[in-house]
TIDOLO-805796 format. One line per field, with one value per residue (C-alpha): residue number from 1; residue in three letters; x, y, z. Coordinates in Angstrom, 3 decimals. Each point is the difference from the previous one (the first is absolute). Layout:
N
pos <- c(NUM	...)
code <- c(ala	...)
c1 <- c(X	...)
c2 <- c(Y	...)
c3 <- c(Z	...)
This chain:
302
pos <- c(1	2	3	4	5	6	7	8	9	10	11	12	13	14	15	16	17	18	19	20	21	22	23	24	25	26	27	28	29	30	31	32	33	34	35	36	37	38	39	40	41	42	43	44	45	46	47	48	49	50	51	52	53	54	55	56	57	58	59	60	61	62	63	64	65	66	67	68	69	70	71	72	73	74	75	76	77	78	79	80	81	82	83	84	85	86	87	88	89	90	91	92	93	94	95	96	97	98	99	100	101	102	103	104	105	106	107	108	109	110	111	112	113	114	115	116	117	118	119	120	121	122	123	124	125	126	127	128	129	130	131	132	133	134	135	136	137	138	139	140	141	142	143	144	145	146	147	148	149	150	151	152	153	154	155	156	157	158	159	160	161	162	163	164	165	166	167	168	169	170	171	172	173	174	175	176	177	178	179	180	181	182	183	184	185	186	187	188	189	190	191	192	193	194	195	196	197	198	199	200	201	202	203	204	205	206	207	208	209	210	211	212	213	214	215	216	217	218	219	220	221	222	223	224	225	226	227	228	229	230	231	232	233	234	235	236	237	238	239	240	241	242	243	244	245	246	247	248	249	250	251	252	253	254	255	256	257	258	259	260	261	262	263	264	265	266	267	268	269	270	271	272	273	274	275	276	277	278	279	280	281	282	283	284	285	286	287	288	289	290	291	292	293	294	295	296	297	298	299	300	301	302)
code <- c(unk	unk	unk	unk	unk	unk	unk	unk	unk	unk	unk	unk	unk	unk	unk	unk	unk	unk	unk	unk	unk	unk	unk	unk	unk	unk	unk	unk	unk	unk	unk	unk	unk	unk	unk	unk	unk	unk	unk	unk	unk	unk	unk	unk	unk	unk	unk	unk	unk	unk	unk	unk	unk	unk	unk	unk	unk	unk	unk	unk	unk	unk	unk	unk	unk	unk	unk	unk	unk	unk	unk	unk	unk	unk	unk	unk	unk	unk	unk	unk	unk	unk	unk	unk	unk	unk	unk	unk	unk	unk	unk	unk	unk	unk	unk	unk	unk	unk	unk	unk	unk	unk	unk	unk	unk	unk	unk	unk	unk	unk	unk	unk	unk	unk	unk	unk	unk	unk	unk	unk	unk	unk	unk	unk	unk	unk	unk	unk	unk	unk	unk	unk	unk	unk	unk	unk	unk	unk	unk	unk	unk	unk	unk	unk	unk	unk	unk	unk	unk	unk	unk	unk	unk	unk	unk	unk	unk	unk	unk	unk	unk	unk	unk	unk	unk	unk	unk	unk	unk	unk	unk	unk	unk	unk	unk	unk	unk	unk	unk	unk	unk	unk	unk	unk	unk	unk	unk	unk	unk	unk	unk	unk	unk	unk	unk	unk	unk	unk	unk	unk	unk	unk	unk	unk	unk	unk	unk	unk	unk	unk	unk	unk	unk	unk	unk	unk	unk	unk	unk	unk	unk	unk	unk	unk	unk	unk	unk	unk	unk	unk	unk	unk	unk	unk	unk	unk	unk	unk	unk	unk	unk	unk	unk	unk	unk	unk	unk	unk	unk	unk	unk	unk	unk	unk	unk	unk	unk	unk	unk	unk	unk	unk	unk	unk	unk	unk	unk	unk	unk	unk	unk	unk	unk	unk	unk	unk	unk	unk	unk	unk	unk	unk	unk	unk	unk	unk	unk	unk	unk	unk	unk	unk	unk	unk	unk	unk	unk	unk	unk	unk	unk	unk)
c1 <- c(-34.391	-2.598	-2.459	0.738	-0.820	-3.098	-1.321	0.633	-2.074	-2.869	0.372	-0.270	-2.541	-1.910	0.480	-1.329	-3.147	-0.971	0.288	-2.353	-2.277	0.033	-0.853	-3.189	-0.899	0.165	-1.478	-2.368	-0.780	-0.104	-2.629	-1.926	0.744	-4.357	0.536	3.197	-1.432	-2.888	2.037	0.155	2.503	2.482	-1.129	1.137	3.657	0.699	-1.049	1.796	2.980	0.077	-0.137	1.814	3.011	0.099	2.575	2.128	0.536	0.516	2.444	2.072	0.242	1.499	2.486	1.114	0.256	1.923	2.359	0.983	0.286	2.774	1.763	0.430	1.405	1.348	1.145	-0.966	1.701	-0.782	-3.743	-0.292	1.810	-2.748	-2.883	0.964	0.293	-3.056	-2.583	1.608	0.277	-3.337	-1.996	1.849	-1.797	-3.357	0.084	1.006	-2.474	-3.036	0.966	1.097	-1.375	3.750	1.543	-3.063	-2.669	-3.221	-0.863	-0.692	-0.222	-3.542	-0.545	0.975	3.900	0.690	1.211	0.456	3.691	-0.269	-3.813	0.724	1.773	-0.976	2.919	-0.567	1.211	3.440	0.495	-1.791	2.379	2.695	-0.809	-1.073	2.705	2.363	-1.195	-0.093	3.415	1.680	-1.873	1.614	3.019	0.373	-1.288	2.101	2.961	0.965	2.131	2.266	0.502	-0.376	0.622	-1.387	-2.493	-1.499	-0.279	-1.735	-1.627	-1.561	-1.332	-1.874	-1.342	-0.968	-1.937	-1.661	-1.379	-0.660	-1.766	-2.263	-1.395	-1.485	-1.687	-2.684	0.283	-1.342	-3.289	-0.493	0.965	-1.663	-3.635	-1.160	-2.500	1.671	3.120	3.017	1.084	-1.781	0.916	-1.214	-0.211	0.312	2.252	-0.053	1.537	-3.178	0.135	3.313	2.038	2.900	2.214	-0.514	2.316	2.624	-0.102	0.099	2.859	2.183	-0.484	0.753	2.853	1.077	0.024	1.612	2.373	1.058	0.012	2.022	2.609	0.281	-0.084	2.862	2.706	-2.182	0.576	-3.827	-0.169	-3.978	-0.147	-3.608	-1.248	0.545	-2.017	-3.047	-1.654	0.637	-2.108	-3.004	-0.304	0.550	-2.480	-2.490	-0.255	-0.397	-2.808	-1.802	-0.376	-0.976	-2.386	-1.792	0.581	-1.524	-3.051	-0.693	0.627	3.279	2.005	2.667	1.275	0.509	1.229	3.035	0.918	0.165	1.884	2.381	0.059	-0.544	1.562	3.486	-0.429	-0.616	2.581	2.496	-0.481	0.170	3.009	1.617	-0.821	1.513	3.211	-0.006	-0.317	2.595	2.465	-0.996	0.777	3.266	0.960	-0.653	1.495	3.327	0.020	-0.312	2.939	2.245	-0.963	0.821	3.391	0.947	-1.254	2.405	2.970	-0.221)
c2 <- c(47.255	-2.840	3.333	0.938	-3.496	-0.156	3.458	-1.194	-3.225	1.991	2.603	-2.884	-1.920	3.095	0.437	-3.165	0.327	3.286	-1.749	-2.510	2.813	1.492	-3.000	-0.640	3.726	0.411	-3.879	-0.189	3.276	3.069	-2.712	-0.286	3.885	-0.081	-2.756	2.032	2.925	-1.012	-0.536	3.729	1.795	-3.009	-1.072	3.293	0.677	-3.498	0.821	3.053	-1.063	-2.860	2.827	2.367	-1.247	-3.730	0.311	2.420	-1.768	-3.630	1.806	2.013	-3.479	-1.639	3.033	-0.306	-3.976	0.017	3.220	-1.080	-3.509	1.208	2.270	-3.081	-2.335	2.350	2.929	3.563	1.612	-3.185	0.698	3.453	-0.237	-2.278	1.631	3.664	-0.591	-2.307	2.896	2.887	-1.806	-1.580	3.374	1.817	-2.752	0.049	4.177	-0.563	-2.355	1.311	3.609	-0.907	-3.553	-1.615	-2.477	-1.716	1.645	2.344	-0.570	1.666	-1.216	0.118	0.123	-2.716	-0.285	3.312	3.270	0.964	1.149	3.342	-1.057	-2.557	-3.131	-1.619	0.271	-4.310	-0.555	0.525	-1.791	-2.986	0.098	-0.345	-2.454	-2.562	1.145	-0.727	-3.494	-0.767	1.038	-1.638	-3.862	1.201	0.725	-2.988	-2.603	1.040	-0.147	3.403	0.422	-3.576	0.804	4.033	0.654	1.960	-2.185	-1.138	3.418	1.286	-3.636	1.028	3.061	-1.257	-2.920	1.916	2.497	-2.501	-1.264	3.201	0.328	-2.627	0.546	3.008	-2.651	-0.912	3.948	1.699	-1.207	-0.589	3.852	1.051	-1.395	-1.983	1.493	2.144	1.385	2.034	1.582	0.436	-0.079	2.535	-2.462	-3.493	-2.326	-2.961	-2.718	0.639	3.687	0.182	1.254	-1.929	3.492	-0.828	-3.417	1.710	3.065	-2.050	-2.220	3.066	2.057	-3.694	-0.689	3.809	0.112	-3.694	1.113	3.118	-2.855	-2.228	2.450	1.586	-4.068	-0.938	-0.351	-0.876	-3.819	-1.034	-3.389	-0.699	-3.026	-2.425	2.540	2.680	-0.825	-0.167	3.366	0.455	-3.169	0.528	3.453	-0.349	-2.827	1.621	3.181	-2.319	-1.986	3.058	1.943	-4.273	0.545	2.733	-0.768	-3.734	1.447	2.056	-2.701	1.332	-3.385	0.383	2.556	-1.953	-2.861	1.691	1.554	-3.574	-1.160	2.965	1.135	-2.455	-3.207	1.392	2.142	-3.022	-1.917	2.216	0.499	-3.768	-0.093	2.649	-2.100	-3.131	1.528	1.541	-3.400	-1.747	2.249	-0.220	-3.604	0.352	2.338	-2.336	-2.411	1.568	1.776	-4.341	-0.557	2.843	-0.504	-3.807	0.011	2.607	-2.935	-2.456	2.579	0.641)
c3 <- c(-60.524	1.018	0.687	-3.601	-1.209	2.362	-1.506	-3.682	0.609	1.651	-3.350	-2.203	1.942	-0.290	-3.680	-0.956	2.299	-1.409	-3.504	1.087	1.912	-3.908	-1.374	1.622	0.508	-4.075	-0.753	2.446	2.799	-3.163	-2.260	3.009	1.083	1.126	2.837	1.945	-0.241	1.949	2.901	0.376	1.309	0.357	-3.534	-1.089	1.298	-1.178	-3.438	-0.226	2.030	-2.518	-3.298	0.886	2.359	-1.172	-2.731	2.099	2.827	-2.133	-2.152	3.369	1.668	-2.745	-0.722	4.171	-0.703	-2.819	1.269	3.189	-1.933	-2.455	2.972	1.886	-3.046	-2.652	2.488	-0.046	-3.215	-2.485	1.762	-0.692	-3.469	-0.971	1.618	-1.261	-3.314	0.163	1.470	-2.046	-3.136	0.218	0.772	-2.701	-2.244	1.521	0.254	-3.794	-0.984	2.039	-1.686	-3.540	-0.647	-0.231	0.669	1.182	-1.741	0.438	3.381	3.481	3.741	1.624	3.838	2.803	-0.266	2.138	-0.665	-3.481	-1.122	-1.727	-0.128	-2.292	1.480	3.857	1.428	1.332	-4.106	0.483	2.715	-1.319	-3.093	2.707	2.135	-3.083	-2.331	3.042	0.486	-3.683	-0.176	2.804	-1.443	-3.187	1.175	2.243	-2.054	-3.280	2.831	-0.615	3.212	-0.323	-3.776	-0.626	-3.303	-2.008	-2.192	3.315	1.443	-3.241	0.208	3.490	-1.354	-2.630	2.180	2.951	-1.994	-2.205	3.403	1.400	-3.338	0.235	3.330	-2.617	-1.656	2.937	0.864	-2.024	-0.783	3.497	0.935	-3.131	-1.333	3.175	2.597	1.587	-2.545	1.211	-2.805	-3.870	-3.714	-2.070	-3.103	1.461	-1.879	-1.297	2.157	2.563	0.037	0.078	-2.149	-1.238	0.717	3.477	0.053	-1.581	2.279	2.715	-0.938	-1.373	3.479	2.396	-2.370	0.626	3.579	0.458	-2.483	2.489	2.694	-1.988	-1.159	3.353	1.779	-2.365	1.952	3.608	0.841	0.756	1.154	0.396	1.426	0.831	2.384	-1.624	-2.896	2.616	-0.087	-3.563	-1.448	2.583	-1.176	-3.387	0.582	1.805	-1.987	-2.917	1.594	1.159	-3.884	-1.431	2.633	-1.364	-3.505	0.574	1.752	-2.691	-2.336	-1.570	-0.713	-2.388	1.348	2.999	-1.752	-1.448	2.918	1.588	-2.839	-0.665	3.771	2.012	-0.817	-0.964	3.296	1.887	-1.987	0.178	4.146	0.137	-1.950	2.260	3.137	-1.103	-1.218	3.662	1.212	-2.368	0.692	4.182	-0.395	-1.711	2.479	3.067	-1.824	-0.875	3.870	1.094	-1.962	1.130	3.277	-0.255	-1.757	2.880	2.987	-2.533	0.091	3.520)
């Protein structure tokens, strides 16, 4: 098992650094494409390396992270019952959208997130609205207290929470992935909330809420306990996906966009994790504390 852990850390390590590497390669190496270049061949491999396999390869690493992540802590079936539905779910909607316009709107993929799904969808998307929805989820989930009080109202309460913030990562998304220098995927008629269209937020909430739904349903009867390191991987990548698309929106100069998503995403993420963790440690204490006195009324007895 510690070789698992090790090759989860490296995984996630190496997700983070390939978000930085696509920071600066879109904010500062593509806007200054003229002085890379001119280191000739080197100059070019980097550059396309960086286009063409950058995405993939940030977007892989975070899907090994984040799988061997919920193997370890949530087991193999509650895994794959929440990755499954996640992938196949979550392509059905982009094959949808990218075909027919709904739920999302009129919109198609361009080039640098891999091979294209029936031509139409890279197949990095899915896995991305995996390994986020998963994290988004499990902070919900934990920090609503799901698995010490399951009923019903928090389980639906979960859902709606986790893909509120699943939603709002969208926020500092899209314009980032969309109308900066180098976009990933196009509107046909951009909308209004930055060329986006407001379809998009609701697309995006009704296929998270879908898919954590399955999970929920198909979770109801698991006993989850997530306890402070647990919670780990699932705030750093929520986190760091986050801070990568604010990234690109703030370079471009996209702000409110970025501000709700700190607001709406980020500080009830962040307060719900923290919430979680001191729970864990409440009931840690009470623990030790009631295993002290069992342990000293048996010394008195004997």
């Amino acid at each position: 098992m510690r070789q698992v852990v090790i090759v989860e850390r490296v995984c996630l390590t190496g997700h983070i650094l390939a978000k930085v590497f696509g920071l600066v390669g879109i904010l500062i190496v593509i806007p200054n494409a003229n002085f890379v270049l001119n280191w000739g061949d080197v100059g070019e491999k980097a550059m396309h390396l960086s286009l063409t396999d950058g995405g993939v390869v940030d977007i892989v690493l975070g899907t090994i992270a984040v799988s061997i992540f919920a193997f370890r802590t949530l087991g193999l079936t509650r895994w794959l019952s929440f990755m499954l539905p996640a992938i196949f779910i979550s392509v059905g909607s982009e094959l949808l959208g990218t075909s027919t316009g709904f739920p999302f709107g009129d919109y198609s993929y361009l080039s640098g997130l891999g091979y294209k799904i029936a031509g139409l969808v890279p197949f990095t998307i899915p896995l991305s609205w995996f390994y986020v929805g998963i994290s988004a989820y499990l902070i919900a989930r934990a920090g609503l207290s799901v698995s010490q009080n399951p009923t019903w109202k928090r389980q639906i309460g979960a859902v709606v929470v986790g893909a509120i913030l699943f939603t709002c990562w969208d926020f500092a998304l899209e314009p980032a992935m969309s109308q900066t220098i180098m976009p990933f995927w196009a509107w046909a008629t951009p909308g209004a909330f930055y060329g986006t269209p407001y379809q998009n937020y609701l697309g995006w909430f009704g296929t998270s809420a879908l898919f954590m739904g399955v999970a929920a349903i198909l979770w109801r009867n698991a006993q989850i306990q997530l306890k402070r390191s647990h919670l780990t991987v699932p705030i750093i990548v929520y986190l760091s996906n986050f801070a990568f698309a604010a990234g690109l929106s703030l370079g471009a100069g996209f702000f409110v966009p970025v501000a709700l998503g700190c607001v709406f995403g980020v500080i009830p993420a962040t307060s719900l994790w923290w919430k979680a963790i001191h729970n864990d440690a409440l009931n840690t204490t009470e623990t030790l504390n009631n295993q002290v006195a069992i342990a000293s009324v048996k010394v008195a007895v004997e």
